[in-house]
C-alpha positions in Angstrom: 10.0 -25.5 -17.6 7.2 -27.6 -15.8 5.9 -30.6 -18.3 1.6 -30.4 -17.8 -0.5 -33.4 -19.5 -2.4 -31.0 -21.8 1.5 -29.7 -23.2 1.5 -30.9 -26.9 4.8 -33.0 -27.3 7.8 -31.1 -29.8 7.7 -34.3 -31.6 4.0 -33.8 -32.8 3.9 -30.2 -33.3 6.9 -30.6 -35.6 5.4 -33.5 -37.1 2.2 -31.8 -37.6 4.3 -28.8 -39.5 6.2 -31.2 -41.7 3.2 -32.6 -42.5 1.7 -29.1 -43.8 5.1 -28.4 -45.1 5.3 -25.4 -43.0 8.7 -23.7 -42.6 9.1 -24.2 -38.4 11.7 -21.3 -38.0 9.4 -18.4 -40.0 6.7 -20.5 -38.3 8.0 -20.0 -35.1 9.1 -16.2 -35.7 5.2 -15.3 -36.5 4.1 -17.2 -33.7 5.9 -15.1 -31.4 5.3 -12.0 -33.3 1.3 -12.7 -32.8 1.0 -13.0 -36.2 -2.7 -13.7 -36.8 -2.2 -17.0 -39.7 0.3 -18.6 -37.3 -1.9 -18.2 -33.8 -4.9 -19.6 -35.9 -2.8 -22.7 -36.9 -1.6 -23.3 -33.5 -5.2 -23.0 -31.8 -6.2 -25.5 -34.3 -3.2 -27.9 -34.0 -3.6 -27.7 -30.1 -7.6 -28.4 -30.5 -6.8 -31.4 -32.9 -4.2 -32.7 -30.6 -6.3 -32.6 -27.6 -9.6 -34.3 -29.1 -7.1 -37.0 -30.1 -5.9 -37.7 -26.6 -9.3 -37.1 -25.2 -10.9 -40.4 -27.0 -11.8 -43.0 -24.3 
């Protein structure tokens, strides 16, 4: 799988679920099943993530 800049690293999108105290594996299963709660934590993990690499 090709690596892009913009990819969040495993290491903080697991951190970030810890954090939450989100179960990854039923975390994972929803995500992939489109379930609506997961994609909605994603987007805003990914958005957070991003404006935190984006600081200059």
């Amino acid at each position: 799988m090709e690596k892009h800049e913009y990819d969040m690293p495993p290491k903080v999108f697991y951190g970030i679920l810890n954090a939450l105290d989100i179960d990854i594996g039923k975390f994972a299963t929803n995500l992939f099943n489109d379930e609506p709660k997961a994609v909605m934590i994603y987007v805003k993990m990914y958005i957070l993530y991003r404006k935190s690499q984006n600081k200059e």
